[in-house]
Backbone as a printed PyTorch tensor [residue, N CA C, xyz], in Angstrom:
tensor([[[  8.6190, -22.9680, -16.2040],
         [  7.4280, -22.1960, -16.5210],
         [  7.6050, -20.7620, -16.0190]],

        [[  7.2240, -19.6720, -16.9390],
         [  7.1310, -18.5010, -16.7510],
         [  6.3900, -17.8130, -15.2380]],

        [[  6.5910, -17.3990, -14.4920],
         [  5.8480, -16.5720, -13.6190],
         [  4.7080, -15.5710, -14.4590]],

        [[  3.1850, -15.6810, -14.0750],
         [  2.5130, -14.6340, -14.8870],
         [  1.7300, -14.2420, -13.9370]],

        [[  2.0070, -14.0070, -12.7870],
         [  1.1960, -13.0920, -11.9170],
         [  1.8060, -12.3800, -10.9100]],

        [[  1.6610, -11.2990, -10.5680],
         [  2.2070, -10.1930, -10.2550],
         [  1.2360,  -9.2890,  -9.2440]],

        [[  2.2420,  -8.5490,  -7.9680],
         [  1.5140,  -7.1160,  -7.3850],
         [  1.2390,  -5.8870,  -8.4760]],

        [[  0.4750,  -4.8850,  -8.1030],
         [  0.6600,  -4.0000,  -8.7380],
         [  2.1620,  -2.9530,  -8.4330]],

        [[  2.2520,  -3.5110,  -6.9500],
         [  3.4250,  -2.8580,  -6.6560],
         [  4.6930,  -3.0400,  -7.3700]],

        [[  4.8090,  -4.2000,  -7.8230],
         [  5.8760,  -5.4540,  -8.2940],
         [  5.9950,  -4.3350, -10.2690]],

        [[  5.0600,  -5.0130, -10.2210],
         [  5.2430,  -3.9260, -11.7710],
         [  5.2180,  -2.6160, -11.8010]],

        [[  4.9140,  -1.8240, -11.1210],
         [  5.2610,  -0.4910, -11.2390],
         [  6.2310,   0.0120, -10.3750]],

        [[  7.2500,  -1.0430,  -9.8710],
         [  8.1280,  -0.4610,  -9.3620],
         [  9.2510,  -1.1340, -10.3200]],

        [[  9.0590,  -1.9500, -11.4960],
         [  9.6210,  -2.4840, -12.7280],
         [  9.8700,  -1.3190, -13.4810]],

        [[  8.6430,  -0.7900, -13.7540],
         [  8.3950,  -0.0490, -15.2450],
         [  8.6440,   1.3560, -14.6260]],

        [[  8.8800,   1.7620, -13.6370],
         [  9.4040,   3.0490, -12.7550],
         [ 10.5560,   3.0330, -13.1560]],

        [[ 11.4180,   2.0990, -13.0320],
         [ 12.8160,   2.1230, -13.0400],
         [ 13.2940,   1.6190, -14.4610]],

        [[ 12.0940,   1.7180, -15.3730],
         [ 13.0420,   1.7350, -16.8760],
         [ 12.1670,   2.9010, -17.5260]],

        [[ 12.0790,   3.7710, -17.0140],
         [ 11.3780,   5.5830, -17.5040],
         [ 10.1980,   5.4660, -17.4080]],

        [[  9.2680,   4.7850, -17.0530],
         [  7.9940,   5.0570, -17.0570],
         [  7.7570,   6.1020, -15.7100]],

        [[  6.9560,   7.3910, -15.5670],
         [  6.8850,   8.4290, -14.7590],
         [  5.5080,   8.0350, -14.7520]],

        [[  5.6080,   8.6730, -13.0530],
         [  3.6010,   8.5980, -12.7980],
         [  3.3440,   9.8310, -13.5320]],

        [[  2.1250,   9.3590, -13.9770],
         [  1.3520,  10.4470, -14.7460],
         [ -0.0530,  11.0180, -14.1700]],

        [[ -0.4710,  10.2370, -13.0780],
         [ -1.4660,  10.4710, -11.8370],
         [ -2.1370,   9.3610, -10.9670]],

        [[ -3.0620,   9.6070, -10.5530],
         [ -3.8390,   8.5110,  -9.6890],
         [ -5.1470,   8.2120,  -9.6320]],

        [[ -5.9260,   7.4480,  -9.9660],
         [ -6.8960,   7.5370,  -9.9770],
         [ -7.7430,   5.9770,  -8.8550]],

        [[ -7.9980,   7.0710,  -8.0030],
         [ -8.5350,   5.7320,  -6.7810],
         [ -7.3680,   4.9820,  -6.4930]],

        [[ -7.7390,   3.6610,  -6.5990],
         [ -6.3060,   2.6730,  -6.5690],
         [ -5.6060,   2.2640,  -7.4920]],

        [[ -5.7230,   3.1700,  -8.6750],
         [ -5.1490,   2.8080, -10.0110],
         [ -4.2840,   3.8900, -10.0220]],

        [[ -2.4770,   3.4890, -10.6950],
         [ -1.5650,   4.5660, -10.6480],
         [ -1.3520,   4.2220, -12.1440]],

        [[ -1.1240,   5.7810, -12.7480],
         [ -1.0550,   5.8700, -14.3790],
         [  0.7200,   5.7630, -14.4120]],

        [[  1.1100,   5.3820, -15.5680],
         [  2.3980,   5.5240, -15.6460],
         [  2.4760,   5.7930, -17.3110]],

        [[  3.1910,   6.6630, -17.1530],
         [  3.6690,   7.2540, -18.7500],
         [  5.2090,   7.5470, -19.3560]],

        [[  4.9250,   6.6890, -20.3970],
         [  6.2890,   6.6700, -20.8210],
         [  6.5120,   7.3470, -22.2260]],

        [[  7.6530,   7.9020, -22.5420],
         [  7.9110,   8.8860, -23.7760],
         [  8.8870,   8.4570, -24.4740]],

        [[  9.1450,   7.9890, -25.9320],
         [ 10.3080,   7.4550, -26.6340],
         [ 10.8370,   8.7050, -26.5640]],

        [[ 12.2700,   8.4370, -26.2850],
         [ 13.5560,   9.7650, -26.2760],
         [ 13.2180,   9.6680, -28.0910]],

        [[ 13.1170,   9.1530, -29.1300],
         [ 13.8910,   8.5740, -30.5710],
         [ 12.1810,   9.3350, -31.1250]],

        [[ 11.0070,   9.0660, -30.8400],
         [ 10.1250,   9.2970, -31.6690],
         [  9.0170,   9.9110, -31.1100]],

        [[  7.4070,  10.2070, -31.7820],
         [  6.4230,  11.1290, -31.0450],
         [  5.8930,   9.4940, -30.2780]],

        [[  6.3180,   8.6970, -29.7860],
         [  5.7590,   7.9550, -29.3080],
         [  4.9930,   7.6410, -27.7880]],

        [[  4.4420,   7.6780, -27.1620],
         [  3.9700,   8.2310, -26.0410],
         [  3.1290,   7.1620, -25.2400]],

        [[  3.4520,   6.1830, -24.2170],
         [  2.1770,   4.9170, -23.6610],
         [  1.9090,   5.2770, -22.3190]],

        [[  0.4790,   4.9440, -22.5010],
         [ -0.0220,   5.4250, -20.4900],
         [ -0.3040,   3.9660, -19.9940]],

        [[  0.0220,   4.0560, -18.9750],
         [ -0.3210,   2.5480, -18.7710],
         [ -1.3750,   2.7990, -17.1700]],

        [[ -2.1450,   1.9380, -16.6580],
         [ -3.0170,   1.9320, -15.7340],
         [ -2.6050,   0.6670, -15.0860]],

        [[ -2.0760,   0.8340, -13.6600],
         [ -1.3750,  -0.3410, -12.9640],
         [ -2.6360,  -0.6130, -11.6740]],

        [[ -3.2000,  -1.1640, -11.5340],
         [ -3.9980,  -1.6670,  -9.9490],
         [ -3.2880,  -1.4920,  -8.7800]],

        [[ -3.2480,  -0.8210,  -7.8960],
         [ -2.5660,  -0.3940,  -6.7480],
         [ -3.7080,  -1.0760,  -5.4490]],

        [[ -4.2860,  -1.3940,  -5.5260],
         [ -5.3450,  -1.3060,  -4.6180],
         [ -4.7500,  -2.5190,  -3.5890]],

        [[ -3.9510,  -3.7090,  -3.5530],
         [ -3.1720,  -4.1810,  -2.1670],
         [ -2.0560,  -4.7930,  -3.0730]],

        [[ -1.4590,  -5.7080,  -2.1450],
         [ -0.4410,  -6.6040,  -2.2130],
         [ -0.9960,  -7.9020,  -3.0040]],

        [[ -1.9090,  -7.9640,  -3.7720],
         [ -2.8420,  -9.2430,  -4.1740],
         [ -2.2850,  -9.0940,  -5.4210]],

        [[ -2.5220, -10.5130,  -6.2920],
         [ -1.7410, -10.3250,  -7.0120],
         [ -2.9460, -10.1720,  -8.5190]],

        [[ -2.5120,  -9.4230,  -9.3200],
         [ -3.1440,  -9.2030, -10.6720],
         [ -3.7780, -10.1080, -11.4050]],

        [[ -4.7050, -10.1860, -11.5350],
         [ -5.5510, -11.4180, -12.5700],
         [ -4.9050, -11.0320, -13.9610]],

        [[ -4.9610, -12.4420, -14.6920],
         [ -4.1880, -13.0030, -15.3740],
         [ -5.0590, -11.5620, -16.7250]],

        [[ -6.1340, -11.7900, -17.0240],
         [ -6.5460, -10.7200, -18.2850],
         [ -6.2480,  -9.2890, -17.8630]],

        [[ -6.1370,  -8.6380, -16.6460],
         [ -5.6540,  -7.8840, -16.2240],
         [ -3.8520,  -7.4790, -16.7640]],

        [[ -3.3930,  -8.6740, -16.2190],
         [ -2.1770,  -8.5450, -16.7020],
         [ -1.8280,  -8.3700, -18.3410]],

        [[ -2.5940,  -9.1310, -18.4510],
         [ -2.5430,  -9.1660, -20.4510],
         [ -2.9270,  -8.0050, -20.8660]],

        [[ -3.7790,  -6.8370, -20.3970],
         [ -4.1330,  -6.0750, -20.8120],
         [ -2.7830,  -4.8220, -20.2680]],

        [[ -2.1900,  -4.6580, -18.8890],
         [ -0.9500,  -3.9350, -18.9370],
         [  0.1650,  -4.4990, -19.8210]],

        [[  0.5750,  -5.6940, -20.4010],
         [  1.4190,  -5.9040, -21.5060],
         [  1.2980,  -5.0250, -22.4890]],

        [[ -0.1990,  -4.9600, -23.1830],
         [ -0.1430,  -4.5590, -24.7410],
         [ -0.2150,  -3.1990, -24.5410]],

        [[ -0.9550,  -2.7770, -23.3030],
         [ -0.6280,  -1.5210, -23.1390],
         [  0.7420,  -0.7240, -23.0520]],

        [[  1.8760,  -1.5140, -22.5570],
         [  3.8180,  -1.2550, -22.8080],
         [  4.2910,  -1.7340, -24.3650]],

        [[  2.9970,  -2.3430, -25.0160],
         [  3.6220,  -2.7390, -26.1440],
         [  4.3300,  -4.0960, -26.1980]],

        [[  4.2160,  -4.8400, -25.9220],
         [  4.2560,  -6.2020, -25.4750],
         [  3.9490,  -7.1990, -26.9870]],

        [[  4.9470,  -7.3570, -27.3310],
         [  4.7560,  -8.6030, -28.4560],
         [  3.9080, -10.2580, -28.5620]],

        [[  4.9540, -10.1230, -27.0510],
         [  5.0680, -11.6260, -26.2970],
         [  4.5440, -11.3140, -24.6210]],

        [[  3.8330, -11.9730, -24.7060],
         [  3.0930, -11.6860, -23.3950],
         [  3.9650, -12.6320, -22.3890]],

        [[  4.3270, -13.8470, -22.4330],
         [  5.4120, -14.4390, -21.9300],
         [  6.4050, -14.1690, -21.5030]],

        [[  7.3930, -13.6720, -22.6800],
         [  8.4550, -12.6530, -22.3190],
         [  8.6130, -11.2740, -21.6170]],

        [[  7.2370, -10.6940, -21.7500],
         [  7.1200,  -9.2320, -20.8370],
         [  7.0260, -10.3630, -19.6360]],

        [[  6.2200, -11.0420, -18.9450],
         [  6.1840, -11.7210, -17.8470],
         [  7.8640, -11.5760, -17.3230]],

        [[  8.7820, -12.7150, -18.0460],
         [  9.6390, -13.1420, -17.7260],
         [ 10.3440, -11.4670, -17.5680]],

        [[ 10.7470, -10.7780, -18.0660],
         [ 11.5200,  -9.4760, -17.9260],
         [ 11.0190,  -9.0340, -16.5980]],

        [[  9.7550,  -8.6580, -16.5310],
         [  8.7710,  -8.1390, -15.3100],
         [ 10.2230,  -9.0120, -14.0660]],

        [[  9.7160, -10.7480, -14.2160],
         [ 10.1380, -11.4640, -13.0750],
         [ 11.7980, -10.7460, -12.7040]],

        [[ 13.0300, -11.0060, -13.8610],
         [ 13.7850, -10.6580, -13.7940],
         [ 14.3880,  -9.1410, -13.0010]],

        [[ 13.3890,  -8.3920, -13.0380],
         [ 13.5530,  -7.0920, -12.8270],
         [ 13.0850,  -6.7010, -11.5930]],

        [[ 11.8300,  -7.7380, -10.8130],
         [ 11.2470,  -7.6610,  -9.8480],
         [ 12.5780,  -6.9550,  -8.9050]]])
């Protein structure tokens, strides 16, 4: 079975290290923005920073589709891999 819950730290120190750049902060929420090198394509994503606790599950579903996420499963599993 897939791992589907996660820090906020855990994923944005994922999606840091495959081009996503902070784009600011807001309270305990850190923006991350990513830019296709290939097209005008452009995603902000809003990660929960606020502790070490781990992300509720619609929470999480909602940073997937926000990276563009097909398979909500498989972003999980990559996330885990990359942790």
């Amino acid at each position: 079975m897939v791992r589907t819950t996660f820090s906020g730290r855990e994923i944005a120190k994922v999606l840091r290290n495959h081009g996503y750049r902070k784009a600011g902060r807001t309270g305990s929420h850190l923006q991350l923005r990513w830019e296709s090198p290939d097209t005008d394509e452009v995603r902000t994503i809003t990660v929960p920073m606020k502790s070490e606790d781990e992300i509720p599950i619609g929470t999480m579903r909602s940073i997937a589709d926000q990276c563009g996420a097909d398979d909500f499963e498989k972003w999980c599993e990559w996330i885990a891999e990359n942790c």
